[in-house]
mmCIF file as Biopython writes it, N, C-alpha, C and O atoms, coordinates in Angstrom:
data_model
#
loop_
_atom_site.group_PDB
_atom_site.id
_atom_site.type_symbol
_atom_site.label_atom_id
_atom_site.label_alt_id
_atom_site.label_comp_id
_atom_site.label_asym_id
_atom_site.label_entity_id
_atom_site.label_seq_id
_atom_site.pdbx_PDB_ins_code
_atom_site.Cartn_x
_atom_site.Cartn_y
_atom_site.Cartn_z
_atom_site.occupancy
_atom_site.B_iso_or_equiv
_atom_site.auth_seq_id
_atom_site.auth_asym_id
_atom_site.pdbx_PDB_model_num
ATOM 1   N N  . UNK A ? 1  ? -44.400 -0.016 49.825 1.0 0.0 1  A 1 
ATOM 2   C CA . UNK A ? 1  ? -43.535 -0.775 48.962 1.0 0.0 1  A 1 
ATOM 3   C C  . UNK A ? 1  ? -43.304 -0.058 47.631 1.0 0.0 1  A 1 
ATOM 4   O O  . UNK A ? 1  ? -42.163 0.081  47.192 1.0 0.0 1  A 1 
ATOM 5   N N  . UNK A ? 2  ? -44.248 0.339  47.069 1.0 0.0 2  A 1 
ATOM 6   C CA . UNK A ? 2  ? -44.149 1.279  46.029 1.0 0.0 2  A 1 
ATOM 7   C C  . UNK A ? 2  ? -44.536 2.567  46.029 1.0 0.0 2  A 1 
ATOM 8   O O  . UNK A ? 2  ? -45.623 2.904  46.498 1.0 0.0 2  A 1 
ATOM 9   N N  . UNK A ? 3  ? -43.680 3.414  45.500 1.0 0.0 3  A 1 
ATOM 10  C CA . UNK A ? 3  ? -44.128 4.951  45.570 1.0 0.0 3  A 1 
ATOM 11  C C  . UNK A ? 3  ? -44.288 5.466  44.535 1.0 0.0 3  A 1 
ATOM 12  O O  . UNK A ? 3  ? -44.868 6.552  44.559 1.0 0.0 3  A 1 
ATOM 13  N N  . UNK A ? 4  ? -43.813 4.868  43.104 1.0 0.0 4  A 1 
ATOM 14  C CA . UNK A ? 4  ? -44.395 5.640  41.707 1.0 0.0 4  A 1 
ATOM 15  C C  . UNK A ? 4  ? -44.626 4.129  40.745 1.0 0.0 4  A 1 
ATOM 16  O O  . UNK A ? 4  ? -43.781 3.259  40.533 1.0 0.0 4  A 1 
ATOM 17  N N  . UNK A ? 5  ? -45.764 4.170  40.370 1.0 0.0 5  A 1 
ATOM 18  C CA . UNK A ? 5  ? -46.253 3.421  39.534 1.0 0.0 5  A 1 
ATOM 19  C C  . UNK A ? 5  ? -46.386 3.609  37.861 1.0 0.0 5  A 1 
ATOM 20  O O  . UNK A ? 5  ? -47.503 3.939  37.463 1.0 0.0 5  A 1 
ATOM 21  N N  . UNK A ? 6  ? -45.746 3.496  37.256 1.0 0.0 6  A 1 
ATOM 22  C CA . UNK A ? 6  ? -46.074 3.626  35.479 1.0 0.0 6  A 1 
ATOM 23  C C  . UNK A ? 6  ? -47.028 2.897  34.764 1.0 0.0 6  A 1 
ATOM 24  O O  . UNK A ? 6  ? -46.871 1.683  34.890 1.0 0.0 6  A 1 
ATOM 25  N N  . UNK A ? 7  ? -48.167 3.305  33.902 1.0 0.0 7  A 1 
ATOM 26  C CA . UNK A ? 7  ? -48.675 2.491  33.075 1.0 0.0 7  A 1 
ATOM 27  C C  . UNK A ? 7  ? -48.715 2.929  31.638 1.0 0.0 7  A 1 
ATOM 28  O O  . UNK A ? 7  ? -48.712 4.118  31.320 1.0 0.0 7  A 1 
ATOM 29  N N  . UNK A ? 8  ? -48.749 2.023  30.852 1.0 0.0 8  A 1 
ATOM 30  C CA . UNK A ? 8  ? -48.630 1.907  29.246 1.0 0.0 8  A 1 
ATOM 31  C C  . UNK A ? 8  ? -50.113 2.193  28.718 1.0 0.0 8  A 1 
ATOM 32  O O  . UNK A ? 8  ? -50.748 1.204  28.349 1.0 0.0 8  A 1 
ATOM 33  N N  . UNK A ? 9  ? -50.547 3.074  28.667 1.0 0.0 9  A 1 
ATOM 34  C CA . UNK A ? 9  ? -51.752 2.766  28.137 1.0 0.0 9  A 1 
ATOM 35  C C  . UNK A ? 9  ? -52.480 3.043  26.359 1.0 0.0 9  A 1 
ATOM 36  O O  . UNK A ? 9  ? -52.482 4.127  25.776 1.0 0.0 9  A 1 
ATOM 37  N N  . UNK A ? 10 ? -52.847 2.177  26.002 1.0 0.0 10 A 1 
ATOM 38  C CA . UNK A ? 10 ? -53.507 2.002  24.745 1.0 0.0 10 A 1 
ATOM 39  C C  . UNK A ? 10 ? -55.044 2.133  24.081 1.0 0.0 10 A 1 
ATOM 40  O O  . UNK A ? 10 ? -55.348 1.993  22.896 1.0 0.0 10 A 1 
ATOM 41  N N  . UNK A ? 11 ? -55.632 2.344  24.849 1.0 0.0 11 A 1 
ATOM 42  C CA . UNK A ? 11 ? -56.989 2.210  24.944 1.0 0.0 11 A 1 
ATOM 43  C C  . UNK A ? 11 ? -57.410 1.134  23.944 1.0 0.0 11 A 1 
ATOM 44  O O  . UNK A ? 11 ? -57.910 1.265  22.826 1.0 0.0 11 A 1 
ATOM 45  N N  . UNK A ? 12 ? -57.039 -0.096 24.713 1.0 0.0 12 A 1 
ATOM 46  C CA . UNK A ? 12 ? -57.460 -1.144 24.577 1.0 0.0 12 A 1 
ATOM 47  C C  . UNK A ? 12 ? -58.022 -1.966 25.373 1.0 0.0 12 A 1 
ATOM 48  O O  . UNK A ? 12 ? -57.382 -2.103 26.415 1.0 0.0 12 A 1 
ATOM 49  N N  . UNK A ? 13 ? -59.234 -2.747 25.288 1.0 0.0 13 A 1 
ATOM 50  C CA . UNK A ? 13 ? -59.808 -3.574 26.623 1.0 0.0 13 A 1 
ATOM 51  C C  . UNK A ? 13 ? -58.509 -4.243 27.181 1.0 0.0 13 A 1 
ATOM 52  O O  . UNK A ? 13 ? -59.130 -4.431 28.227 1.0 0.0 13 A 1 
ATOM 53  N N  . UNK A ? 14 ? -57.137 -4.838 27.481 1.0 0.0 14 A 1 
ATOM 54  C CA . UNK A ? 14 ? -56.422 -5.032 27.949 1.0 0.0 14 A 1 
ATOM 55  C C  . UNK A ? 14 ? -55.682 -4.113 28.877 1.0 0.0 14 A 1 
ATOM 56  O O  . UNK A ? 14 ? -55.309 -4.300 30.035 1.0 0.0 14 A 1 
ATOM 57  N N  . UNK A ? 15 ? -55.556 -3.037 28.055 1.0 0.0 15 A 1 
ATOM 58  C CA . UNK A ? 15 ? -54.704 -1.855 28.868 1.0 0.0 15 A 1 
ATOM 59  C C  . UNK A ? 15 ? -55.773 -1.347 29.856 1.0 0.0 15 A 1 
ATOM 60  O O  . UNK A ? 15 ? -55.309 -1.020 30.948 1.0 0.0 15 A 1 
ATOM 61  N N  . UNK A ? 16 ? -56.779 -1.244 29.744 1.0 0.0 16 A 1 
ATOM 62  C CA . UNK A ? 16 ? -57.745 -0.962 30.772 1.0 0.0 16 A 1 
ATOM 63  C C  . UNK A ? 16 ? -57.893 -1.552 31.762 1.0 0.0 16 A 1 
ATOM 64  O O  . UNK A ? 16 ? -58.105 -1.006 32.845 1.0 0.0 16 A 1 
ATOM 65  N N  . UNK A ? 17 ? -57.779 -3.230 31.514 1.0 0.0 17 A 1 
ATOM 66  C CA . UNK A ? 17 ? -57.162 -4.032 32.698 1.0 0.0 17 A 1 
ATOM 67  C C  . UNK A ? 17 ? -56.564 -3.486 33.432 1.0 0.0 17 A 1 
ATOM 68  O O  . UNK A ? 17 ? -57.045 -3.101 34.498 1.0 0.0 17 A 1 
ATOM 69  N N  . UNK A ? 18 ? -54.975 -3.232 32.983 1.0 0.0 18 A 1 
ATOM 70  C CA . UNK A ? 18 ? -53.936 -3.311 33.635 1.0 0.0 18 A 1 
ATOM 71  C C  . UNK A ? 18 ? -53.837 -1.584 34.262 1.0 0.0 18 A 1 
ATOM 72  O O  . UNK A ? 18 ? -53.229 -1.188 35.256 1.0 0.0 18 A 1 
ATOM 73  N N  . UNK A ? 19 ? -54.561 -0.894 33.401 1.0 0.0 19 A 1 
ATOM 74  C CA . UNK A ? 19 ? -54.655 0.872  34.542 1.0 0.0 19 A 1 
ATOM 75  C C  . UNK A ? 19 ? -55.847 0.563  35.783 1.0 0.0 19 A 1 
ATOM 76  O O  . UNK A ? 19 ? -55.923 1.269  36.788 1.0 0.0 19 A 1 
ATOM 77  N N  . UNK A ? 20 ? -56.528 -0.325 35.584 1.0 0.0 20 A 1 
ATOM 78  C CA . UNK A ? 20 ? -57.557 -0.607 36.313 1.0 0.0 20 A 1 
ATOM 79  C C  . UNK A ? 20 ? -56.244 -1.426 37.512 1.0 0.0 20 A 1 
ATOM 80  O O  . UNK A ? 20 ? -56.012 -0.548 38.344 1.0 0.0 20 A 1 
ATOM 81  N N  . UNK A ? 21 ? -55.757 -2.143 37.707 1.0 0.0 21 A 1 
ATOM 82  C CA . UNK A ? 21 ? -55.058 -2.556 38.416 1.0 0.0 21 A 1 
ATOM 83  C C  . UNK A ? 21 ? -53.926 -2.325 39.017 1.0 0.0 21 A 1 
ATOM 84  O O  . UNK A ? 21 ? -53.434 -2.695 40.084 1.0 0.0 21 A 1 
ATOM 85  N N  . UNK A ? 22 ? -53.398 -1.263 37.661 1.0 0.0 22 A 1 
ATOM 86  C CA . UNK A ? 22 ? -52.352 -0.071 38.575 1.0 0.0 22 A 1 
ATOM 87  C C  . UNK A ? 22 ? -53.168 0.919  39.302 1.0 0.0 22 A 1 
ATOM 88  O O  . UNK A ? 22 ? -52.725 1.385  40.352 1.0 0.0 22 A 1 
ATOM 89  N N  . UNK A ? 23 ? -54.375 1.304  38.826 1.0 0.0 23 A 1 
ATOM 90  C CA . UNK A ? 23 ? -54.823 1.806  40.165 1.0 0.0 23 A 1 
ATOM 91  C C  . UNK A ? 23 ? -55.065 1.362  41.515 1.0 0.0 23 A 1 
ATOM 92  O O  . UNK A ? 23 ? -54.599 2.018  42.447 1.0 0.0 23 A 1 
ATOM 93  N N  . UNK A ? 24 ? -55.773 0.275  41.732 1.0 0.0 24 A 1 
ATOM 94  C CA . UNK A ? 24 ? -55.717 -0.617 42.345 1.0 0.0 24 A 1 
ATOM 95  C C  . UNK A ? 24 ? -54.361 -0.442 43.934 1.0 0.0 24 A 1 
ATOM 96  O O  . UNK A ? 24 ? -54.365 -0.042 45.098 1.0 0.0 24 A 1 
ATOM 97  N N  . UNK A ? 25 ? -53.098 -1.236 42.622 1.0 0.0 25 A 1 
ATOM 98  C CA . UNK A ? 25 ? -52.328 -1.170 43.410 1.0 0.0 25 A 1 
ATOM 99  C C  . UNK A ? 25 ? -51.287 0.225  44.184 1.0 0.0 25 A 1 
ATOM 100 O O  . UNK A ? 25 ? -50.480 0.142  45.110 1.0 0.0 25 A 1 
ATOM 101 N N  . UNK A ? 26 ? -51.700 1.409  43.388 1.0 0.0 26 A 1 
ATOM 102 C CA . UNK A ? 26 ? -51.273 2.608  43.663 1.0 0.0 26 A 1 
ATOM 103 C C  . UNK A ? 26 ? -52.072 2.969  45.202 1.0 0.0 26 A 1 
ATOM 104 O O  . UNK A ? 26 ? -51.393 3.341  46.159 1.0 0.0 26 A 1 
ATOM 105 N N  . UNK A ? 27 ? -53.511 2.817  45.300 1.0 0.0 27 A 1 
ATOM 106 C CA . UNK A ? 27 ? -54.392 3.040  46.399 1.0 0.0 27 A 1 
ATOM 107 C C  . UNK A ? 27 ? -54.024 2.283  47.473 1.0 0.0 27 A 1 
ATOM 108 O O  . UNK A ? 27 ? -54.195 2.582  48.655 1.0 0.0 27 A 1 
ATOM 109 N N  . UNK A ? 28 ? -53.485 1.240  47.012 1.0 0.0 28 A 1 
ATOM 110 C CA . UNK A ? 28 ? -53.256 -0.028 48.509 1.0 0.0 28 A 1 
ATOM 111 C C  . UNK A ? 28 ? -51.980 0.578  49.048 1.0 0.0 28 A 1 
ATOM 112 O O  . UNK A ? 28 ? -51.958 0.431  50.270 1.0 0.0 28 A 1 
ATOM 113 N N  . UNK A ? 29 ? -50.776 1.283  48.536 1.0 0.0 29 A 1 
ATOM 114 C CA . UNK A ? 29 ? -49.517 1.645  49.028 1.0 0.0 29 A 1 
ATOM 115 C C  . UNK A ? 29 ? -49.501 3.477  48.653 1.0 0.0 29 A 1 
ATOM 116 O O  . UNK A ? 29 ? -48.436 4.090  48.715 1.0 0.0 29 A 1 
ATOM 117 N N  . UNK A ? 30 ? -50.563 4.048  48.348 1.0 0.0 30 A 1 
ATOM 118 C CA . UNK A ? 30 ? -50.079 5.307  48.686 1.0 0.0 30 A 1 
ATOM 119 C C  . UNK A ? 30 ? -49.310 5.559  47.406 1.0 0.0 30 A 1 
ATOM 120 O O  . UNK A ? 30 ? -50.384 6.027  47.028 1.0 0.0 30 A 1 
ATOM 121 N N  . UNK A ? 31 ? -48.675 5.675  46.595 1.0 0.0 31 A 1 
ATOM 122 C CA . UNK A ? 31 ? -47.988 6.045  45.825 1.0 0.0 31 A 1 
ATOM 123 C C  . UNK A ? 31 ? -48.472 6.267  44.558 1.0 0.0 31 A 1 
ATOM 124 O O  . UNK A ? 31 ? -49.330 5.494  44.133 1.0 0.0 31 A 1 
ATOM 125 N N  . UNK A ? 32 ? -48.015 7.339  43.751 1.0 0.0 32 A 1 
ATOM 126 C CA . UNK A ? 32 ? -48.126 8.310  42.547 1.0 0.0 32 A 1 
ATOM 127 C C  . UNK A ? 32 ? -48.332 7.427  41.181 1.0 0.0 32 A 1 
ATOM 128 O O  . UNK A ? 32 ? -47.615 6.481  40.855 1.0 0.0 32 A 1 
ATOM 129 N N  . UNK A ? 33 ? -48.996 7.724  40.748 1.0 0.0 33 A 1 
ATOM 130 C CA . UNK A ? 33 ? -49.588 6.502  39.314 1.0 0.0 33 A 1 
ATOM 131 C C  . UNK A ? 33 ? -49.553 7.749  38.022 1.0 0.0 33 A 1 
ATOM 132 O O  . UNK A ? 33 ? -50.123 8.825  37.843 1.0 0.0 33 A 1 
ATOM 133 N N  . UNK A ? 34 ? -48.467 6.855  37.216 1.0 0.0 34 A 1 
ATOM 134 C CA . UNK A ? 34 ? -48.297 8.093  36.032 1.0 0.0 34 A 1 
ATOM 135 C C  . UNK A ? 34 ? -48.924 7.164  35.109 1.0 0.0 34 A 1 
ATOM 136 O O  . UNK A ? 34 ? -48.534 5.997  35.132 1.0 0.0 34 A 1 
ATOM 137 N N  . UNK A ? 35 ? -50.039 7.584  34.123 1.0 0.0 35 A 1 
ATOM 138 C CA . UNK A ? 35 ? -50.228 7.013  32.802 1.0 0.0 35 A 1 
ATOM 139 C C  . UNK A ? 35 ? -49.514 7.566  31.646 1.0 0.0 35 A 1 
ATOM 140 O O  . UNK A ? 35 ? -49.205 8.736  31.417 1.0 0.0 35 A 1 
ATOM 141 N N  . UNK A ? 36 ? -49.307 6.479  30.946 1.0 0.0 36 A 1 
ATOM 142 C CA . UNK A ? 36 ? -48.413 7.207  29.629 1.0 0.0 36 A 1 
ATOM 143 C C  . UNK A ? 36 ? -48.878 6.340  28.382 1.0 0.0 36 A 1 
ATOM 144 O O  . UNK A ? 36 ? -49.055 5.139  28.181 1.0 0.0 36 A 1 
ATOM 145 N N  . UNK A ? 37 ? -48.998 7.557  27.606 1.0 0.0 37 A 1 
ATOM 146 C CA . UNK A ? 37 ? -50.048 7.087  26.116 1.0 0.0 37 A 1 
ATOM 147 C C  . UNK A ? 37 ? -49.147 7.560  25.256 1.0 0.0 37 A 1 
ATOM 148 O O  . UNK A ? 37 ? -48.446 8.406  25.810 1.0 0.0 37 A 1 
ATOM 149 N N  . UNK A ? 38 ? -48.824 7.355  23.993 1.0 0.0 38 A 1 
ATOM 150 C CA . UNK A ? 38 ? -48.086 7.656  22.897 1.0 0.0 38 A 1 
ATOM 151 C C  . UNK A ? 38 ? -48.584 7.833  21.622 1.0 0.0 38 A 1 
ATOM 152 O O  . UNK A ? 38 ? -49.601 7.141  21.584 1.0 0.0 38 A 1 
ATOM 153 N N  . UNK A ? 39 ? -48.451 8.301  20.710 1.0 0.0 39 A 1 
ATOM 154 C CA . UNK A ? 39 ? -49.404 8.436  19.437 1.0 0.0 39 A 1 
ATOM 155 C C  . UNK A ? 39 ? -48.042 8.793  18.426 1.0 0.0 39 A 1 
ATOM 156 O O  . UNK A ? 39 ? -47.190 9.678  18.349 1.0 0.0 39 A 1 
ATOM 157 N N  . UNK A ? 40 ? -48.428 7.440  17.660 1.0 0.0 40 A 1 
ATOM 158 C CA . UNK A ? 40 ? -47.308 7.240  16.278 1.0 0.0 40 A 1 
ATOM 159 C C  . UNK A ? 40 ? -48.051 8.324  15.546 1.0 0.0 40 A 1 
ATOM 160 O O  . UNK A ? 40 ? -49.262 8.183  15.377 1.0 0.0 40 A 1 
ATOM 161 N N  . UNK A ? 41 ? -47.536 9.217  15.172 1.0 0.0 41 A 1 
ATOM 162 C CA . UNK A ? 41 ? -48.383 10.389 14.115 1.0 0.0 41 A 1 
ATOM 163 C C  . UNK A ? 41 ? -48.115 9.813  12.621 1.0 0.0 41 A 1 
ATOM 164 O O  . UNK A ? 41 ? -48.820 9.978  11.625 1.0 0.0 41 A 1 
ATOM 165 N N  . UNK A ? 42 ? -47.071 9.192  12.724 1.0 0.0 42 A 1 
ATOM 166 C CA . UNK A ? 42 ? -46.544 8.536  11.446 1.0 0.0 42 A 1 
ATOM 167 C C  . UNK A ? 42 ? -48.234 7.596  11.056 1.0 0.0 42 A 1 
ATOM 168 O O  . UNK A ? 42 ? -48.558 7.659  9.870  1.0 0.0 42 A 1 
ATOM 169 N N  . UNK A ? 43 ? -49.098 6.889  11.896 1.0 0.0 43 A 1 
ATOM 170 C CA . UNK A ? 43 ? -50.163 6.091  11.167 1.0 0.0 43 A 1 
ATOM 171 C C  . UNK A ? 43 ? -51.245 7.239  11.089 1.0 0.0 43 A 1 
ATOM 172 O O  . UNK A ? 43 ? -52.365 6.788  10.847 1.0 0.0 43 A 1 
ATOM 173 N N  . UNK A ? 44 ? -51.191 8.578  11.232 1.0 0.0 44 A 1 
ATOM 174 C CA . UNK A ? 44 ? -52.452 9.234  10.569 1.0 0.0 44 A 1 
ATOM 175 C C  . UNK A ? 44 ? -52.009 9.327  9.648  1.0 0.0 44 A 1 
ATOM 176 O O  . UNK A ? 44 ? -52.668 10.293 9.262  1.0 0.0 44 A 1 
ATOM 177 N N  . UNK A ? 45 ? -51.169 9.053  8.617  1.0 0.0 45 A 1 
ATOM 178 C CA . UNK A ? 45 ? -51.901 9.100  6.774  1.0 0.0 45 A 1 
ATOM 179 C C  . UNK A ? 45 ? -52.223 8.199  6.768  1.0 0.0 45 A 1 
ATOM 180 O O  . UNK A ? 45 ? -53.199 8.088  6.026  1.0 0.0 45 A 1 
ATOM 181 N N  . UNK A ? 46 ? -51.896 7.185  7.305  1.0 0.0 46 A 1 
ATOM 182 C CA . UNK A ? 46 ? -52.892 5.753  6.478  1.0 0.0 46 A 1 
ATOM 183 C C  . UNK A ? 46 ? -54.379 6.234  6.469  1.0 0.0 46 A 1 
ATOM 184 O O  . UNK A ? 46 ? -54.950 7.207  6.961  1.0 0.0 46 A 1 
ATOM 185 N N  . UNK A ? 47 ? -54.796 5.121  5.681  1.0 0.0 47 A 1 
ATOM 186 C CA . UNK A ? 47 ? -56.194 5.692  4.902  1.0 0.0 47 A 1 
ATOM 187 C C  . UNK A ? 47 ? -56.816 4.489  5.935  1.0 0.0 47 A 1 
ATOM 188 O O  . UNK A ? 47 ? -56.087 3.588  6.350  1.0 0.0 47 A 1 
ATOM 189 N N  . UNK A ? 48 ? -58.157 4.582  6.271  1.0 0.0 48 A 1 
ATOM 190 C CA . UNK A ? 48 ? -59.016 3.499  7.365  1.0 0.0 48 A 1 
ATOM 191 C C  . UNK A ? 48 ? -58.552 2.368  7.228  1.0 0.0 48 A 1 
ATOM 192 O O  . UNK A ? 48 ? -58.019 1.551  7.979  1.0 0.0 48 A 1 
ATOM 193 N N  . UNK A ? 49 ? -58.988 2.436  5.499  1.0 0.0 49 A 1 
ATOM 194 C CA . UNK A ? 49 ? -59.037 1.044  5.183  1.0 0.0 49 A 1 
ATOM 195 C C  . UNK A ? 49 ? -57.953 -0.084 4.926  1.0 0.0 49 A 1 
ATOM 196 O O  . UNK A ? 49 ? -57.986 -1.270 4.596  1.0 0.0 49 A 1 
ATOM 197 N N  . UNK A ? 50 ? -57.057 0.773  5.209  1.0 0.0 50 A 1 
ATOM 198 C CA . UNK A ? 50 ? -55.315 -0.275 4.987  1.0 0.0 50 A 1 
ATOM 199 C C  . UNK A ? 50 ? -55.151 -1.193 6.307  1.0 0.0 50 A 1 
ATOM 200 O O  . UNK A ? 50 ? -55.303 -0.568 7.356  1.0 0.0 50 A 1 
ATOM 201 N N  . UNK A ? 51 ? -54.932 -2.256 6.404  1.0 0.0 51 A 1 
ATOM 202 C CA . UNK A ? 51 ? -55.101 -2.707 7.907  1.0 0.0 51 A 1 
ATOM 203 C C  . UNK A ? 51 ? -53.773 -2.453 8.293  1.0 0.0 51 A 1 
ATOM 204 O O  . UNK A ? 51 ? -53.415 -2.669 9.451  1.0 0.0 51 A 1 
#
């Protein structure tokens, strides 16, 4: 049913869920599991402590 799977990942206990379950469902149908992570470079100057 599926042959390429995408996931969003954040390394967040949520997103871990959901790669945990795109794996999951990638193994049950055979098909290619891409993870994709992004990094705003724009928030490395913030300083730690700015929320």
């Amino acid at each position: 049913m599926f042959k390429r799977i995408l996931v969003a990942f954040k390394f967040t206990p949520a997103s871990r869920s959901v790669l945990e379950k795109g794996i999951e469902i990638a193994r049950d149908h055979g098909a290619e599991l891409h993870i994709f992570h992004a990094l705003d470079y724009r928030l490395k100057a913030l300083e730690s402590s700015d929320p």
